[in-house]
C-alpha positions, 0 to 999 in steps of 0.5 A: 611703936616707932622708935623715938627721938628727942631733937633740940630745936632752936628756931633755926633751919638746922636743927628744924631740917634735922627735925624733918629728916628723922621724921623722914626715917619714921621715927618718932619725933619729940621736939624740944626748945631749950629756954636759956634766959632773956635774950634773942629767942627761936622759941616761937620759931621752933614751935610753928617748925613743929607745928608745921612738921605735926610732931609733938613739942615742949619748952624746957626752961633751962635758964637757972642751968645755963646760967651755973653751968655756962654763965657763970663760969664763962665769967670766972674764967675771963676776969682769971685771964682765959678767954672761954668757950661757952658753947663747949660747956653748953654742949655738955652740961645743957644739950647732951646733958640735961636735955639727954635726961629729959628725953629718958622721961620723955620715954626717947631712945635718941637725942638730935641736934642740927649739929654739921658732923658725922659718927661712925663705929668701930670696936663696939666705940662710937666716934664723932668724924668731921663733916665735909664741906666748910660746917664742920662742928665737930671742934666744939664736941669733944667732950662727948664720952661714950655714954653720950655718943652712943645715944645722939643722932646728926642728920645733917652730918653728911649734907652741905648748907645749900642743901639743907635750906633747900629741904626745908624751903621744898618741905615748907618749914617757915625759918628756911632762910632765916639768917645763922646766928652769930657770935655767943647767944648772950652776947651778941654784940660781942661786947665782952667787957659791958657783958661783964660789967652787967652781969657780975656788977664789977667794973674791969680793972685797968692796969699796964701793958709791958714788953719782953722786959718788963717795960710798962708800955701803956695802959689797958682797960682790963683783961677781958678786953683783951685775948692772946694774939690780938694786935688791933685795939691796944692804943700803943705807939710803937715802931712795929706790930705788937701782939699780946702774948699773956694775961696776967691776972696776978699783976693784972697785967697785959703782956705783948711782943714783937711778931713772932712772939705770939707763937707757941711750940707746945702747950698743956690741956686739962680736964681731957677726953678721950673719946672712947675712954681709953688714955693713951699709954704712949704718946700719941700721933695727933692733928691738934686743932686750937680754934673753932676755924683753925687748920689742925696742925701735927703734934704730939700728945703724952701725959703730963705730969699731973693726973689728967694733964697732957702735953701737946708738942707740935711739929712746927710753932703755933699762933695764938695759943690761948689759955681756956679754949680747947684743943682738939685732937683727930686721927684723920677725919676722926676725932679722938679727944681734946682738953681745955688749954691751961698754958702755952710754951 
């Protein structure tokens, strides 16, 4: 029997072309769609992809999961000042976690994802490397450890998306020009704060805005309204531009600064990964990215001071450091590891 892959399908054209393409390679395709709760759902877009394709496929609902895993956290962490990544936590805990059980039950030697990002080996270690091309995704995977790594397969790794709409508009898949989603899959008009409102049943509390000294210089609506680095939307008269440069949730407060007080020198991760699971034992020449979009910068990495903890020193000043996101680390093209920001300075 041909060797057999678990791919995730969402019922867009990514994860469907990659679908096609393992099928391509004879193996044996499983399809699965993961539901997460009420919202937008790929759920009957995926399932005439696999009919259409001819592979096996099944519906996991992973809703109570997501919501534990994801959710919930993704909450705690806004109404605490952070601005979060559910999609890393999603990564982990859902698509490479629980849906890599279900493919040992399944009887899978591989899972697959859509994702824009290659892998390479070196050492006996498997390693994520950038895609080409302006898709790269490789930022929101870091948290894949070696046990993971080894077994996950991304077709699309080394293809541009012209490409792959046009693989699956040749092979006859229905969703091949179906639009890409966009923004976070439960909240996708981008209203934070209603999210939050309807979701844990508590209202953002306002409180003040200060400057540099302390000066309250208004009023906010609350904390999850607002990010690091934001400058628009603060309802301030004030003579020059100002940014928010911290959340205080202690004094529930909104702190902001002229230009240039919104860039940060250094910065400390927790709960890091080390691709290959080897710590650096001295500090360590980086290419540190801070967002999704965001260009690496050079820096340097060392261990902090508490277990686990690293400190992140760059080359030149960085903006928009903002605490719950994840800063990435590449040697090259290749990524060796990341952690969760827990403070900038």
């Amino acid at each position: 029997m041909s060797p057999s892959v678990l791919v995730g399908m969402s019922g867009g054209v990514d994860s469907s072309a990659a679908a096609l393409l393992l099928q391509r390679e004879g193996l044996r395709v499983v399809g699965v769609y993961l539901r997460l709760g009420p919202g937008p759902s790929g759920e009957e877009d995926a399932r005439r992809v696999a009919q259409a394709l001819g592979i096996e496929f099944h519906v996991l609902d992973f809703s109570d999961l997501f919501r534990r895993a994801v959710m919930d956290p993704f909450c705690r962490e806004y109404e605490a000042g952070r601005t979060p990544n559910p999609c890393l936590l999603c990564n982990r805990a859902l698509k490479f976690g629980a849906m890599m059980d279900e493919a040992d039950r399944l009887g899978c030697e591989w899972t697959a994802t859509g994702h824009y990002v290659r892998t390479e080996w070196e050492g006996g270690f498997c390693y994520l490397r950038r895609a080409p091309g302006g898709k790269d995704q490789s930022y929101a995977l870091y948290a894949l450890e070696q046990d993971r790594l080894r077994r996950v397969r991304f077709p699309l790794g080394g293809l541009e998306k012209a490409e792959v709409r046009r693989l699956a508009e040749e092979a006859g898949l229905p969703v091949a020009h179906k639009p890409d989603s966009q923004d976070i899959c439960f909240v996708p008009d981008g209203d934070y704060g209603a999210f939050l409102r309807a979701y844990t049943g508590r209202e953002p509390q306002p409180g003040d805005i200060v400057g540099p000294d302390g000066r309250v210089l208004g009023r906010h609506r609350g904390l999850p309204y607002y990010t690091v680095g934001q400058r628009k939307g603060l309802g301030l008269a004030a003579g020059e531009p100002l940014y928010v440069v911290r959340l205080d949730p202690e004094r529930n407060r909104v702190a902001v600064g002229p230009e240039g007080s919104q860039y940060r020198s250094a910065l400390t991760v927790r709960q890091t990964v080390w691709s290959d699971g080897r710590a650096p034992q001295r500090p360590r020449r980086v290419l540190a990215q801070l967002r999704y979009r965001a260009a690496p910068a050079p820096a340097w990495v060392s261990a902090g001071e508490a277990p686990g903890e690293w400190r992140v020193q760059f080359d030149a000043p960085q903006r928009a450091v903002t605490p719950g996101q994840a800063a990435v680390f590449y040697e090259g093209e290749r990524l060796v590891g990341g952690g969760v920001i827990a403070e900038g300075g």
